[in-house]
N, C-alpha and C positions, 0 to 999 in steps of 0.2 A: 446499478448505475443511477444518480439521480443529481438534481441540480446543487448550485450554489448557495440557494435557501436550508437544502435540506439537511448537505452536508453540515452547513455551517452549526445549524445546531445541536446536529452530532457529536462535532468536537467541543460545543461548549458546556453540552450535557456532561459529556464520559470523559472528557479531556481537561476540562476550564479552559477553553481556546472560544476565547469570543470571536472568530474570523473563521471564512472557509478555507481549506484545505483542498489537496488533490487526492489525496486515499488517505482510508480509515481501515483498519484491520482491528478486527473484533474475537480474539480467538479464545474459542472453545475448550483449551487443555489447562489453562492458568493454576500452575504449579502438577500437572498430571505426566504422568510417565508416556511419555512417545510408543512404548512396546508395545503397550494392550493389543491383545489378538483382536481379527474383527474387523468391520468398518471403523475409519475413523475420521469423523467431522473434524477438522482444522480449527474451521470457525467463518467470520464472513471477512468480505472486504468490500469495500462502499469506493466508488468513483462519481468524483463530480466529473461530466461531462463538459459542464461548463469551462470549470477550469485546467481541465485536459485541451480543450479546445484551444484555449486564448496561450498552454503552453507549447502545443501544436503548432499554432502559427509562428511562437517565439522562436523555437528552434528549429525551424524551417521543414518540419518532416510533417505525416500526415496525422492528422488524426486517430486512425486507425494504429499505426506504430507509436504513439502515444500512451494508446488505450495498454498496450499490451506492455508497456515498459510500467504504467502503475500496478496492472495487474501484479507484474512480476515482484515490484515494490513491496504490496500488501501479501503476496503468497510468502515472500522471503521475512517479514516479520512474523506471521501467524507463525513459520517452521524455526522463528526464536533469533530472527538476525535482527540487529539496531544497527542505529550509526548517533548514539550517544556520546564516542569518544573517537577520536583519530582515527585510531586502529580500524575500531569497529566499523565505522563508516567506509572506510576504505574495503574492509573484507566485504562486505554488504554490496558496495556498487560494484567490486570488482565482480561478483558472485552474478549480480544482477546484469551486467555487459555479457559474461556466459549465455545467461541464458537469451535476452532478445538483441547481441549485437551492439549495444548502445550504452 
């Protein structure tokens, strides 16, 4: 978890998004097989707090169920979801109301 500063130049590093963001998903398999026996690192995910916060207040729930609806965001891209097109966004948020409700 970290601020608006930091995120922001996360995304303009790894991304070319000169602006901050609410999660970044950074994962560990890019182009690697799921199967591997063993522990297996995903990857990370990064929350701005800041702007969890300010989207907290916007749709009227707390912070805390926020936190955990980006989590689910960055957990569901590391495991290979987007919402690049229709569909896919659709499978993604549909996936992501599964898991926290929202």
């Amino acid at each position: 978890m970290v601020d608006d500063d930091t995120i922001h130049e996360l995304n303009r590093q790894y991304r070319g998004v000169d602006a901050p963001t609410d999660v970044l998903a950074f994962s560990q398999l890019e182009g690697e097989d799921f199967g591997s026996e063993g522990e297996l690192v995903l990857g990370d995910v990064v929350i701005s707090v800041d702007t969890a916060a300010r989207q907290a207040e916007e749709q009227g729930h707390s912070l805390e169920e926020e936190l955990d609806l980006l989590l689910a965001h960055g957990l569901l891209h590391l495991l290979g979801y987007d919402h690049e097109t229709p569909e896919d966004e659709r499978r993604m948020f549909d996936r992501q109301r599964e898991l926290v409700g929202k």
